[in-house]
N, C-alpha and C positions, 0 to 999 in steps of 0.2 A: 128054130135055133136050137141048138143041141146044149145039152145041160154044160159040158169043158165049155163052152163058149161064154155061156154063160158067167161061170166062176170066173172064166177070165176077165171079162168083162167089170165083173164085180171086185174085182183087186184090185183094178188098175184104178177103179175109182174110189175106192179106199185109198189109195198111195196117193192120188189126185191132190184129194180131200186131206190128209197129211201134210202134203209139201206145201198145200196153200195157205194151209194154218200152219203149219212151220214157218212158214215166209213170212205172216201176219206178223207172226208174235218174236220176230227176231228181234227188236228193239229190247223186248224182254229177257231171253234167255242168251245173247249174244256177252254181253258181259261179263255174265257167271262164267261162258264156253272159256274167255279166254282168261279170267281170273283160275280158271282150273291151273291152266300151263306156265305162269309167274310165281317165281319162288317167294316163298312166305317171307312176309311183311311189305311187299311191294303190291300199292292196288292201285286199280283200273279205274279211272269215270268219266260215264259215257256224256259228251253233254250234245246235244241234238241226236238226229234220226235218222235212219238209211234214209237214201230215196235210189230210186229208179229213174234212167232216159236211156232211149233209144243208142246210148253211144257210151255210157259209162252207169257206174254204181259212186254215187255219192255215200261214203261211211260219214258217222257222225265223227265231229271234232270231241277230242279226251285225252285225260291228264296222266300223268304218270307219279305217283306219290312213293319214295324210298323211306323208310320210317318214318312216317311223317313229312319229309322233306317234298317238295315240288320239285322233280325231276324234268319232267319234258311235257311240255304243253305243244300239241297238234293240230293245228287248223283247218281242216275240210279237206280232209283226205281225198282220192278218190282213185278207182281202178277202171279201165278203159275197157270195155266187152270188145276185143281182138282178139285173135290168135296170137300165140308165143313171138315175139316175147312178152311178158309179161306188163304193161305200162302201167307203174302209179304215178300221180302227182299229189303233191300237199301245198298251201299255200302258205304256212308257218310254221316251221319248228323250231321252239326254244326249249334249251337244254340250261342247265344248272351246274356248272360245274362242283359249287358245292357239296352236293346233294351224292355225288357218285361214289363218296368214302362208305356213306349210309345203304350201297346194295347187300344184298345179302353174296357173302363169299361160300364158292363152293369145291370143299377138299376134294371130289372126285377130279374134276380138270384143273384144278393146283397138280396133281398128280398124273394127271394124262392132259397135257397138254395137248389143243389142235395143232398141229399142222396144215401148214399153208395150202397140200395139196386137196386137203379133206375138205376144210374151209370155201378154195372154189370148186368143190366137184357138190356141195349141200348147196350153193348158192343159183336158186333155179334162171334160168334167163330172163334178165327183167331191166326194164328200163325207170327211175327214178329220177322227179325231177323235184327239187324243193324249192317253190319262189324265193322264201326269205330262211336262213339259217342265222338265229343267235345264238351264242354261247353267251353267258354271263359267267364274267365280270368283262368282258373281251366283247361287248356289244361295238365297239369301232371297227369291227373285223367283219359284221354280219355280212352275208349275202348270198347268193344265188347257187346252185348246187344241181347238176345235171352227172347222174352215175350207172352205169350201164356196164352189165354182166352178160358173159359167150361161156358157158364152159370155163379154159383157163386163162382166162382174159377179161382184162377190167378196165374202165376207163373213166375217171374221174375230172371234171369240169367244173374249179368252183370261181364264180366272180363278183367283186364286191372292191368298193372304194378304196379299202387299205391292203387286201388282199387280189392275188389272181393266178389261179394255177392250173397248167394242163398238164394231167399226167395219162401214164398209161401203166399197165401190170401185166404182161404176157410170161407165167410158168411163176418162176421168181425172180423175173430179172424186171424193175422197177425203174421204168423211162422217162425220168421228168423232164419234160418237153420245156416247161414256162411255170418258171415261180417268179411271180414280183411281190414284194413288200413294200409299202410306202409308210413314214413315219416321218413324224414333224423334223427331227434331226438329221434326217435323209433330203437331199436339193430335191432328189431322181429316186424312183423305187429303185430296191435292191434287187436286182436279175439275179436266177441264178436256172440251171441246167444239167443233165448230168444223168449219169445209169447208179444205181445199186442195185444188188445182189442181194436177196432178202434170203435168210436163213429158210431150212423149211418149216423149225417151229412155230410160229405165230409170236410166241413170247420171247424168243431167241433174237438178240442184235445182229444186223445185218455185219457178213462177213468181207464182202467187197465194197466198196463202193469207190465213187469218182463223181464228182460233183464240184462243175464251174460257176463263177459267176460275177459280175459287178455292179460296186456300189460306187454312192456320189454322196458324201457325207457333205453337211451342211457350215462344218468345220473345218473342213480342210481342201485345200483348193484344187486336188488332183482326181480326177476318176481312180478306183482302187479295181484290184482281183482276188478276189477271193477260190481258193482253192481248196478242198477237203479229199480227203483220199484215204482208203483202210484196205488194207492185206492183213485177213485174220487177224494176229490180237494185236498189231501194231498198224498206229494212223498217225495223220500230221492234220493241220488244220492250220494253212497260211493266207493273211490278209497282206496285200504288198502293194507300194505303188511304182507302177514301170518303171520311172523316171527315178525310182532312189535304188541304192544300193541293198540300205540294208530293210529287212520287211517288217511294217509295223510290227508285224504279230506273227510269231513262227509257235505252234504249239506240236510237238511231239508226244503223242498218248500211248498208251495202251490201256487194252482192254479184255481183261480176263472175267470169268464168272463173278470171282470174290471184288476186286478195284476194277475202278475207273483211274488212271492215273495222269498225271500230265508232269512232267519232270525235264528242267530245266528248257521249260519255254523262254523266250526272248520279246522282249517288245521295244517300241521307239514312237515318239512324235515330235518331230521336228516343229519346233515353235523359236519365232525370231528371237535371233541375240542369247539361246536357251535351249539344244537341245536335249528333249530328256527319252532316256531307256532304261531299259531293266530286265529282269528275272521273274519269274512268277513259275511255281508248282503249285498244283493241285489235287487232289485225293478225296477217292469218294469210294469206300467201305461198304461191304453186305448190301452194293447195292441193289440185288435182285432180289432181296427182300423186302422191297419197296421204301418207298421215297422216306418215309417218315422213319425208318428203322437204318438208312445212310448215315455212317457216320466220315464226317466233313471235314476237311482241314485244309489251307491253302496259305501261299505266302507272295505276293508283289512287293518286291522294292522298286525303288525310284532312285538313279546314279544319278549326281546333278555337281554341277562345279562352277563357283563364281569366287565372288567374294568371299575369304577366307579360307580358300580352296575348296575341297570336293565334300559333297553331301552324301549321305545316303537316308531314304526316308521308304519305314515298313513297314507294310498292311499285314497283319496277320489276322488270320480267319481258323478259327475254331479250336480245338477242336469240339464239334458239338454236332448236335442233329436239328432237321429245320421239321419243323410239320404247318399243315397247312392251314390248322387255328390258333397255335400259342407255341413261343418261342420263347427261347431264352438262351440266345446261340452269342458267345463270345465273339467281341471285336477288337484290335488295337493299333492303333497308328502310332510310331515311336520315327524319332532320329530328327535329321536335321537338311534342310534343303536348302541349297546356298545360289544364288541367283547372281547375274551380276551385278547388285547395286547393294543387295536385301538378303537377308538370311534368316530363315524359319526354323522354332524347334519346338519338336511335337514332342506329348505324353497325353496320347488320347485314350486312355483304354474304355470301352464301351460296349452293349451288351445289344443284338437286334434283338426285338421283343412282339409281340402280338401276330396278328394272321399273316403269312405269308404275301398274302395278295393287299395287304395293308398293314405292312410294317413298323417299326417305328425303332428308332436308335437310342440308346439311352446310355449320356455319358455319366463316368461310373466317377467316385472320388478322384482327387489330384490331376484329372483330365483341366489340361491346359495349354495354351497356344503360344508360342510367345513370338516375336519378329525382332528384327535392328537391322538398321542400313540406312543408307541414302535415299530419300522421295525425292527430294527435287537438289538442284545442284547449290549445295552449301549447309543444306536444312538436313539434320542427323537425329535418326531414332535412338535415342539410346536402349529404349526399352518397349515396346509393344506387348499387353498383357491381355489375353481373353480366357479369364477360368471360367470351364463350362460344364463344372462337375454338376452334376443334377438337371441338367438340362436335356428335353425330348426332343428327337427331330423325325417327325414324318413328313410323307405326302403333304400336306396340309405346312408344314413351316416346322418354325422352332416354338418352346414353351417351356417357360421357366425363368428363372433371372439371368438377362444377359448382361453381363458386365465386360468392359473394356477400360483399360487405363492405358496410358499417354504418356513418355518423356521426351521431349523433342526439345532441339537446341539448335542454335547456328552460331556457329562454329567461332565468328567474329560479334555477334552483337547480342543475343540472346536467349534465352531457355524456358521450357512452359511446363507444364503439368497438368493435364486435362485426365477428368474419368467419367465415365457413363457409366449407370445400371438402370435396372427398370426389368420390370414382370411381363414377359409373351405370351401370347397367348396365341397360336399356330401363326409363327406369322414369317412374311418372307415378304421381300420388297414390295413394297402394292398391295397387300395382302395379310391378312390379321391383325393382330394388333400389337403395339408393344408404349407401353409406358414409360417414361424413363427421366432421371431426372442427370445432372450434371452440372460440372463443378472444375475449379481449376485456379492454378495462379503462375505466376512466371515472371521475367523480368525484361525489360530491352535493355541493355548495356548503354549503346550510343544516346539513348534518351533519360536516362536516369532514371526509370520508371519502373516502376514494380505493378503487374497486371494483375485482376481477379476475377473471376466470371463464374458467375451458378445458376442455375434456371429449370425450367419444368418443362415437359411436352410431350406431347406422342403421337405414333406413327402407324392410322388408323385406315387398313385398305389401302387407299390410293390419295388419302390427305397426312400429311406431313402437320405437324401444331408446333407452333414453340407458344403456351401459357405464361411463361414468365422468362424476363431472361434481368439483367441487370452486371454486366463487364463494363469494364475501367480503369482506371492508373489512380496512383493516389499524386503521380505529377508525370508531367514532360516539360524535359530541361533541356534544349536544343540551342547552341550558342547562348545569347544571352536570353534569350526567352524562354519565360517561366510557365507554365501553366497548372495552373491546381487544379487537384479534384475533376478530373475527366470522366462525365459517365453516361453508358448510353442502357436506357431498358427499353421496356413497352407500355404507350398507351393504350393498346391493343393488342388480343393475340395476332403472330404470325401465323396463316396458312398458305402450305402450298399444296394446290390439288394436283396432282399427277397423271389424271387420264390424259391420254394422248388426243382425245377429238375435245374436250373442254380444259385445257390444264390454267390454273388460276395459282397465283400468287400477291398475297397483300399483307399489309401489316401497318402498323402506325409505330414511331419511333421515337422517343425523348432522350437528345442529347443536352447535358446541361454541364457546365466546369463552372470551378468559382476563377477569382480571377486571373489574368494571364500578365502576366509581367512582360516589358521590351526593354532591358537594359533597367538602370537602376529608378528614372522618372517614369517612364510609358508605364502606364497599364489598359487592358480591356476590362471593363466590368464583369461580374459575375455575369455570363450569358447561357443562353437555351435556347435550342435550336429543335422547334420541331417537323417531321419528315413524314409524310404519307406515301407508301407504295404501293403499285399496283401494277400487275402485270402477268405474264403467262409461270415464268420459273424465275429461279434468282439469277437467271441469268440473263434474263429477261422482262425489264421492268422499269414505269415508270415512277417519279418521284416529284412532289411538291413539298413545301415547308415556309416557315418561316423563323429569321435569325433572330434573336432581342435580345440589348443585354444594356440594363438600366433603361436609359431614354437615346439609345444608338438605337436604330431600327423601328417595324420590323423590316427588314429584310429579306425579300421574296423568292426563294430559289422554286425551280421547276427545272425536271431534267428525264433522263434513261439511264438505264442500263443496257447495250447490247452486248450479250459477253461478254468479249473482254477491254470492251470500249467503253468507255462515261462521255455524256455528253449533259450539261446545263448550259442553265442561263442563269443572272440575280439582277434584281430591280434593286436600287436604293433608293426610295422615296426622298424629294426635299427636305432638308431637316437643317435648322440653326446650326450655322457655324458650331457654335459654343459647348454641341452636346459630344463635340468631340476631343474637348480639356481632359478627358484622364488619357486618352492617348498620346497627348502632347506632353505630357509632364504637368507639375503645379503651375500655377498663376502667375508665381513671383519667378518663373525661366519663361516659358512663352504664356501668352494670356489669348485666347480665343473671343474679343470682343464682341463679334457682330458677322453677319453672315449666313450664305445659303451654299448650303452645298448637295447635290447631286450626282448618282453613277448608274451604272448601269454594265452587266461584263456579262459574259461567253467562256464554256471553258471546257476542254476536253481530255479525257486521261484513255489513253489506248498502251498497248506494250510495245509498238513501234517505234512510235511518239512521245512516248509520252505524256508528262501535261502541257497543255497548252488551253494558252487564255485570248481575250484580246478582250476590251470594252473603252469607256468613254469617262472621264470623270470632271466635273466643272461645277467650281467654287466663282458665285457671285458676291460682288459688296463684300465682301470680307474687309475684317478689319483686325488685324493680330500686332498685339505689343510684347515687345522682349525689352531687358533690360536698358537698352540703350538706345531701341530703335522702335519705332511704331509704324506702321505699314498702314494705309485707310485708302479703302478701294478697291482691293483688291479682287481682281479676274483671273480666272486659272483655269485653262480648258485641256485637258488631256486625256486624247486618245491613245491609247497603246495596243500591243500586244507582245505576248509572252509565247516563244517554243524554243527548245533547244537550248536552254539553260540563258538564255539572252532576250532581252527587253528590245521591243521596235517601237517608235515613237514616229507620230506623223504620219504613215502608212498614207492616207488619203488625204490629212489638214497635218499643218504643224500642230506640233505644243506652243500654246501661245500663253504669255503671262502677263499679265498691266498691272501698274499699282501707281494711283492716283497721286498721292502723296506718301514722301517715306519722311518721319518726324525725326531730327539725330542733330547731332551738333553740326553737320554739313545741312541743311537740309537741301531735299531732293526733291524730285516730282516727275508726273509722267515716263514711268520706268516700264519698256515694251520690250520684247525681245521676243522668238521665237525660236522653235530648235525642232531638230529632225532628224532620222538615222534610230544606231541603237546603241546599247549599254552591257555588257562591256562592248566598247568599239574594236574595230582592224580592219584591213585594208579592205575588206569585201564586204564590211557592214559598218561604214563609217559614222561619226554621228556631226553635224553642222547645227550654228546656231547663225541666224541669219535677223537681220533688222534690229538688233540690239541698238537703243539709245536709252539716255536717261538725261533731264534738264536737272543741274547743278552749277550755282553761281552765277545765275543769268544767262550762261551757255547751254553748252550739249554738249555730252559725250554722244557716241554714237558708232559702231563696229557694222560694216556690211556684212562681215562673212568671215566663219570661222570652222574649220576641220581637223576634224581630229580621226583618227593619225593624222600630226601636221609635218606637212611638208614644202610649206610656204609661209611666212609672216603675216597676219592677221593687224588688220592695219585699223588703230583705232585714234579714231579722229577727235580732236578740240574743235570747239568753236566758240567764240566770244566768249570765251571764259572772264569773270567780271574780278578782278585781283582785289577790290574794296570787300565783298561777299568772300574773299578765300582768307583775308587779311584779317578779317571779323570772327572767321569761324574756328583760325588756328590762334584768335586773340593774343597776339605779343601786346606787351604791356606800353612798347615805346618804338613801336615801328607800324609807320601806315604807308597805305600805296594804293593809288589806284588805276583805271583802266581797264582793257580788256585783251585777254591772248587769245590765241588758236596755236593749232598747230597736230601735228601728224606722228603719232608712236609706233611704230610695226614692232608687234610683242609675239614673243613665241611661249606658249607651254610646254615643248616637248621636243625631243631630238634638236636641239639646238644648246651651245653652250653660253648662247645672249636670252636675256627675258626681255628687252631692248634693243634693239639696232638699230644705230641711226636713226634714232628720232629728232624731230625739230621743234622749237618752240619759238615762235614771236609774239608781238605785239599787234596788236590791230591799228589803232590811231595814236599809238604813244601815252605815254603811263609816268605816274607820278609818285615819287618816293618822298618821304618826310622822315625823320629821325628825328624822335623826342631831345631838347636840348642839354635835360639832366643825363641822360643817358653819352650825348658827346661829351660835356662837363668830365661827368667821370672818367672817360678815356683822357682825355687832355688832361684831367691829373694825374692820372699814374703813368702817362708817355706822350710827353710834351708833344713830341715828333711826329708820333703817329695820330696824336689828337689835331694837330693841322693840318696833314696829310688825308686826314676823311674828313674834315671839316667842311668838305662841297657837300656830305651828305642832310645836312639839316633841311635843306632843300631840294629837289630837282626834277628838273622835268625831261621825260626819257623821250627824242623823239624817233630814235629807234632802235632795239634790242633783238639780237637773233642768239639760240643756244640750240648747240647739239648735246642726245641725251643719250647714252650707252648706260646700259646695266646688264649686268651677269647672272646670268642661274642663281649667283647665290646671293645676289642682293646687292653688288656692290655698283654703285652711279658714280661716271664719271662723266660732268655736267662743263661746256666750256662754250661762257657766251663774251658777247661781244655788245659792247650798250654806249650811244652815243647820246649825248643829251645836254642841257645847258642846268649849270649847280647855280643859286642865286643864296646868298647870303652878304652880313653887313650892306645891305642896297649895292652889291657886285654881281656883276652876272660872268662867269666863265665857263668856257667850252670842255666837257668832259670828255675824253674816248677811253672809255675802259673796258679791258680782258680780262676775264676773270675764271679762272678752273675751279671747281667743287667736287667732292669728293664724300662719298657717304652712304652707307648701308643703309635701303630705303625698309630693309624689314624692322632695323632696331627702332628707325624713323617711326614708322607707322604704328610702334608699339608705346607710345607716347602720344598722351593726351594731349599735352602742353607744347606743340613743335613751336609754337610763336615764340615761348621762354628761353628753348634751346639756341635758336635761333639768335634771341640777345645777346643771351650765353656767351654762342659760341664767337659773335662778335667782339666781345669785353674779354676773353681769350687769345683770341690773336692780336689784341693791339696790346697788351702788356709789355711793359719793359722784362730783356732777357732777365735781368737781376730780381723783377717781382714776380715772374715763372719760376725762379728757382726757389725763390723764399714760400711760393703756394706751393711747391713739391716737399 
């Protein structure tokens, strides 16, 4: 072997021997290699180890650190041993977005900017695939990323959940195939499509473009198109939907080095019974000086016309600068927005404050909201008040003191005055927290009542609390009913939970008044009525309780709420007669002796329907004394019902009533009758009483059938009426009679000008008169003539008498019988046939204790002589 062969030989295995230990100790000196070419203060670390396979070079995963900050963390890189193009893949990259303020900036390329053309002619050919791409604070964006470089051609593939985009890059014209966006406030991602024209600077705004697209917003019911388009320094940017005229959103810009402008853009959204548009400019200053050195200023109003005529209400923005840690960029909403019912006016001035990507609003002094209008029809706001000076609003909610005040009125009957405050803590419906306590008073007009209501609670997450509440009347005076002292609080806190898969609502409730008046004798006792609920929301809930009040009750309700429906039921347990004497007045007008009484009811409140009741109520043995009458036995069985401002009785049983004996100067007994229909009556809801009798005088009265609306005679019958028992009970001092009558009265209550017609009265087997003798004596002395002429009356015996009875509406009886009978007197018997007419107001009749006296009276009246008539006038 020759000595050059040798040497050669001998180098190659030196260089061997080099690359092997080169390759050994990469792990080592590989990091240093590429911390050499990272501009100072940005380092490198490594964490794992090359490896080697037959098909690829696994690089170790390492971080990327910008002053300190964690920029871009790398997960298992790795490049594919092929020929060109170049293949890497990574299986994570997460970037920081934070972290990119903290690169180090470099004044040579501030100064010489790349060019786009330069940019892809250094970009070697190479294919890149990253399984997963994060960005933070934007991790709902992450995903898949597939990038691939030709020379002057690029073509970018990135796919993920919220995100999805195929583009392409050929020279500088930028072909986006497929961008979709998806966000919660979108039905449908947001498509969009389109060419731009990229500058050849790199850092230079694109000078053409054109770019389509549509969205499906989750507010509003129409697919929209979205169109953006730029010729050099002038562009437009319109959102529109086909089917309207004018376009939500028409922005006209320009765009020179020094602004960004937008100058008199237009907007609109059509909302029912309310449509609103406006104006907005925008301005944005030294923006190629980057983001945080822009200086900002914009204006949106809001046209609006309702009630009071036309509003206008307006955002103004800045002027100021935003940066991406700490703000302190002016806000301010001013004017007045007029709706149709309701009308708003703002003085909101406010300040956005903290990091961009977690802002926060902070209203500033005399920030305040106020409203007035119509809520519902007849109820008026006079004033609606939220001052919200000092109060924070982020992400997160509100924090601070919210305060809201209240003056509402209706227009016919009454006015209130409610306020809330209480301490937030980030909170927003469902969410945070907030304290609060409240208070209030008002009046109802028609009840004569003065209202007041104050309590505690708070509104923690997804639980609602009421701690304490305690509202009331200090009366309600409704016709003649009085009620004191009305008040309901808690035996328990109220909670309502709010989740939607468990929502809970319960509470315990004490309603208690002192007493309630009925006219000048009724009263109810001081009562309290307490209420357990349970259920999903207030709109939805059940309810049990009981009523008491003295020794009335308890009284057992159980019931719902279904929205805007109520439905119960109430039990009234057996209970004495007697404990129901303050209802009835004192002692000495009705007396509640003895007795059982029971009910039972049903009852419904809907906004259709209204309320509506129906139940059952029955009085056993009773026994009630009034002044002049005693009732002992008494049965009373009444089922009803109530809808539509009218009472139904009978529905399935009559109302039925007995009363064993009734104690009175007539006495009576076995008093039955039954009745049916409703209250008030008319011709499609009539009411009848049917099987009416009552024993009186050794007879019966007794009525089959009676309707009302009448439009028939109600025909009420006599039977053996005993005239010794009628003659005893109107006691004349000097006239007796005996025997028994019957007979048939057809009475009318209504649409008729008779209370009588055509009734008849007889005798049964003939009847007997007697006339006290002192009594004829005295007519025989003052009229000789006529004391002989009724002198058949000291005796007789009637054996038979028939009279017809007419009376009128207003009382007056025109009575004309016919009585044949034999008079016996001095041991004579003579044949009588006597006609007799009478004539007489049975109301002034009946208003007289003493009819027997009148009746002498009136006898020792008309047999006077004309001369001693005129000497008694």
């Amino acid at each position: 072997m020759s000595l050059a062969l040798r040497y050669i030989l001998f180098a190659v295995a030196i260089v061997g021997v080099g690359l092997i230990g080169l390759g050994l100790s990469i792990n080592q000196w590989s990091t240093l290699a590429v911390q050499h070419f990272l501009p100072e203060g940005v380092t490198i670390e490594r964490q794992g180890r090359f490896s080697l396979s037959l098909s690829h070079i696994t690089l170790p995963s390492f971080t990327l650190n910008a002053q300190g900050c964690l920029l871009a963390q790398v997960s298992t890189p790795r490049v594919a041993l092929s020929r060109y193009p170049l293949n890497v893949a990574v299986d994570n990259l997460t970037l920081n977005s934070d972290c990119f303020k903290q690169w180090p900036s470099n004044p040579t390329a501030a100064s010489n900017p790349l060019s786009l053309r330069q940019l892809q002619q250094q970009i070697p050919g190479i294919k890149v695939d990253i399984a997963s791409l994060t960005i933070t604070p934007w991790q709902t964006y992450q995903g898949a990323v597939h990038f691939s470089s030709s020379g002057a051609q690029q073509q970018l593939r990135y796919h993920g959940q919220a995100v999805d985009v195929d583009a392409e890059l050929t020279g500088q014209m930028l072909n986006l195939k497929t961008v979709s966006i998806a966000h919660s406030s979108l039905k449908q991602p947001l498509y969009l499509s389109g060419k731009i024209r990229l500058a050849d600077t790199v850092t230079t705004v694109p000078e053409q473009a054109s770019v389509t697209g549509k969205v499906v917003l989750a507010s509003y019911p129409h697919p929209l198109s979205v169109t953006l388009s730029r010729n050099q320094q002038r562009g437009e940017l319109m959102i529109q939907d086909p089917a309207a005229r004018q376009p939500l959103i028409n922005a006209p810009f320009t765009l020179t080095p020094e602004a960004f402008q937008i100058e008199k853009g237009t907007w609109s959204w059509p909302v029912p019974q309310q449509n609103l548009s406006g104006f907005f400019s925008f301005s944005a200053r030294n923006w190629q000086q980057g983001f945080e050195q822009t200086l900002l200023t914009g204006r949106v109003n809001a046209l609006t016309q309702g009630r009071g005529g036309k509003g206008n209400v307006v955002l103004t923005l800045g002027p100021g600068k935003l940066s991406l840690t700490d703000n302190q960029f002016p806000l301010r909403l001013t004017g007045t927005a007029k709706l149709k019912e309701l009308q708003f006016y703002a003085g909101l001035p406010a300040a956005l404050t903290g990091a961009l990507l977690n802002p926060a609003i902070h209203f500033q002094p005399k920030a305040l909201l106020l409203m007035r209008g119509e809520i519902l029809p007849g109820w008026e706001v006079d004033e609606a008040r939220w001052p919200i000076a000092g109060v924070r609003l982020t992400q997160q909610g509100f924090s601070g003191l919210l305060q809201a005040n209240f003056m509402v009125r209706n227009e016919r009957s009454s006015f209130y005055l409610l306020h809330l405050a209480g301490m937030a803590e980030s909170f927003l419906p469902d969410k945070g927290r907030w304290d609060w306590r409240y208070w209030g008073k008002g009046m109802i007009l028609p009840l004569t009542a003065n209202w007041d209501v104050q309590g505690r609670g708070f509104w923690h997450n997804e639980e609602i609390t009421l701690t304490s509440l305690s509202t009331g009347f200090d009366q309600i005076r409704y016709g003649s009913m009085l009620m004191q002292k009305p008040r309901m609080t808690l035996d328990e806190p109220a909670h309502w939970v709010t989740q939607q898969d468990k929502p809970q609502f319960t509470g315990q409730f004490n309603i208690t008044a002192d007493h309630t008046f009925f006219g000048e004798t009724s009263q109810l006792p001081a009562a309290q009525l307490n209420v357990k609920v349970s259920g999903t929301t207030p709109d939805q809930f059940g309810f049990k309780g009981q009523l008491v009040a003295n020794r009335i009750g308890p009284v057992k309700v159980i019931g719902r709420r279904d929205n805007s429906r109520w439905l119960g039921r109430a039990w009234w347990p057996e209970q004495p007669l007697s404990v129901f004497q303050p209802l009835v007045g004192p002692t000495k007008s009705v007396a509640l002796r003895s007795g059982k009484l029971r009910a039972q009811a049903a009852f419904s409140l809907t906004e259709d329907k209204g309320f509506q009741a129906g139940g059952h109520w029955v009085v056993n043995n009773g026994s009630i004394w009034l002044p002049n009458y005693q009732f002992h036995g008494v049965n009373f069985s009444l089922p009803f019902r109530f809808n539509d401002h009218r009472w139904h009785f009978g529905l399935r049983e009559p109302v039925s009533l007995s009363v064993e004996t009734i104690d009175n100067k007539f006495p009576m007994s076995h008093l039955n009758l039954k009745l049916k229909g409703s209250w008030p009556w008319d011709e499609q809801n009539p009411l009848t009483l049917n099987d009416a009798s009552l024993d009186i005088f050794g007879g019966t009265l007794s009525m089959a059938h009676l309707r009302l609306p009448q439009h028939q005679s109600a025909l009420l019958e006599i039977k053996h009426l005993g005239m010794s028992q009628l003659i005893t009970a109107i006691h004349p001092k000097q006239i007796a009679m005996s025997g028994k009558i019957s007979g048939q009265l057809p009475f009318w209550l209504e649409n008729s000008p008779w209370l009588i017609e055509k009734g008849w009265i007889k005798d049964d087997k003939g009847l007997t008169l007697r006339v006290d003798k002192d009594l004829l004596d005295q007519i025989l002395k003052n009229n000789l003539a006529a004391g002989a002429a009724i002198d058949w009356l000291r005796y007789m015996e009637i054996s038979k008498s028939y009279a017809t009875v007419n009376v009128s509406a207003k009382g007056d009886m025109l009575m004309k019988s016919q009585i044949h009978g034999t008079s016996r007197f001095d041991d004579k018997r003579q044949r009588v046939n006597l006609n007799y007419q009478h004539t007489e107001n049975i109301f002034m009749l009946w208003r007289s204790l003493s009819y027997g006296d009148n009746l002498q009276s009136w006898l020792e009246e008309q047999t006077r002589l004309p001369a001693n008539k005129e000497n008694a006038k």
